[in-house]
C-alpha positions as CSV (number, residue, x, y, z in Angstrom):
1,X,3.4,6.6,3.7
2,X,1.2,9.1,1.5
3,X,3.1,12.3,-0.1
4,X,1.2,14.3,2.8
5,X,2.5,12.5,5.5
6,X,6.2,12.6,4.0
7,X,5.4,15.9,3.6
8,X,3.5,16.6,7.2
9,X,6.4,14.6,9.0
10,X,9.8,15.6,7.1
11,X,11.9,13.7,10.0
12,X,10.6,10.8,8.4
13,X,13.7,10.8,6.0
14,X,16.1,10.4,9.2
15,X,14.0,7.8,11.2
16,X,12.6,6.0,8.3
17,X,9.2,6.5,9.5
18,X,6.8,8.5,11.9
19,X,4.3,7.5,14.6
20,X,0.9,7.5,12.9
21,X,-1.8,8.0,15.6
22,X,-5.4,6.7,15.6
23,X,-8.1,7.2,18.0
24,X,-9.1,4.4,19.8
25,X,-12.5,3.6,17.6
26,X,-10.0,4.0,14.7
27,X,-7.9,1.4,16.4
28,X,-10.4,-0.9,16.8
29,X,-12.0,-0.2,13.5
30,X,-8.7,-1.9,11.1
31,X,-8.0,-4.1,14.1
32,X,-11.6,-5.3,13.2
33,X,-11.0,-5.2,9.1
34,X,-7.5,-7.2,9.7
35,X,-8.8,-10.0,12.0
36,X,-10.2,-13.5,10.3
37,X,-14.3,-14.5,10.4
38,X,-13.4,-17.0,13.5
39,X,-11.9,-14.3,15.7
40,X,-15.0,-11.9,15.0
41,X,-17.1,-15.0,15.7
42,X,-15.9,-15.3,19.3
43,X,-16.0,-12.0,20.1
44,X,-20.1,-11.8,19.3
45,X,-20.1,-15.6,20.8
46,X,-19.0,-13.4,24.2
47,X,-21.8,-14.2,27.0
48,X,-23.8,-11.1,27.3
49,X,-22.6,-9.5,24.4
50,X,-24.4,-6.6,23.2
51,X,-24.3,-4.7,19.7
52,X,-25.3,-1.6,21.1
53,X,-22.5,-1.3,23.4
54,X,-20.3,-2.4,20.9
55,X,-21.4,-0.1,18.8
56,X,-21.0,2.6,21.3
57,X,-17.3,1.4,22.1
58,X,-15.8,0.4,19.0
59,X,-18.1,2.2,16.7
60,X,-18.5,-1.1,14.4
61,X,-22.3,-1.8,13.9
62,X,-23.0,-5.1,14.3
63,X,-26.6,-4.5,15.6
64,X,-28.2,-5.5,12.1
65,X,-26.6,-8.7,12.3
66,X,-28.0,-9.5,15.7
67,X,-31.1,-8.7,15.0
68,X,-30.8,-10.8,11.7
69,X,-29.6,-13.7,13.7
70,X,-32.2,-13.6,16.7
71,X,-34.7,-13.6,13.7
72,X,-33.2,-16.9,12.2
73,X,-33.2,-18.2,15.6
74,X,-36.8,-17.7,16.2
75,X,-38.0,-18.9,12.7
């Protein structure tokens, strides 16, 4: 916990810690930064998977790599 957030939740002291709340793309976002290269693989491996809508769910980009694999695909 930061000094703000001791600070912001004070029953912290009694409970030993507070609920720390993310929106979902936030969520997604560290649960993306925590998992290993294989798991990220399989979820772009997904048939029919699409970087836009990913994008527009998660708000992870992974559009660039797409395109940069389609172009090693095609060359």
């Amino acid at each position: 916990m930061t000094d703000e957030e001791k600070e912001a939740y004070p029953t912290h002291a009694t409970t030993g810690r507070y609920l720390r709340e993310y929106t979902y793309k936030e969520a997604f976002q560290k649960s993306w930064e925590n998992a290993d290269p294989k798991n990220r693989e399989r979820i772009r491996d997904v048939p029919g998977f699409d970087a836009d809508i990913f994008y527009e769910i998660s708000g992870i980009d992974l559009r660039d790599e797409q395109t940069r694999e389609r172009y090693e695909e095609t060359n």
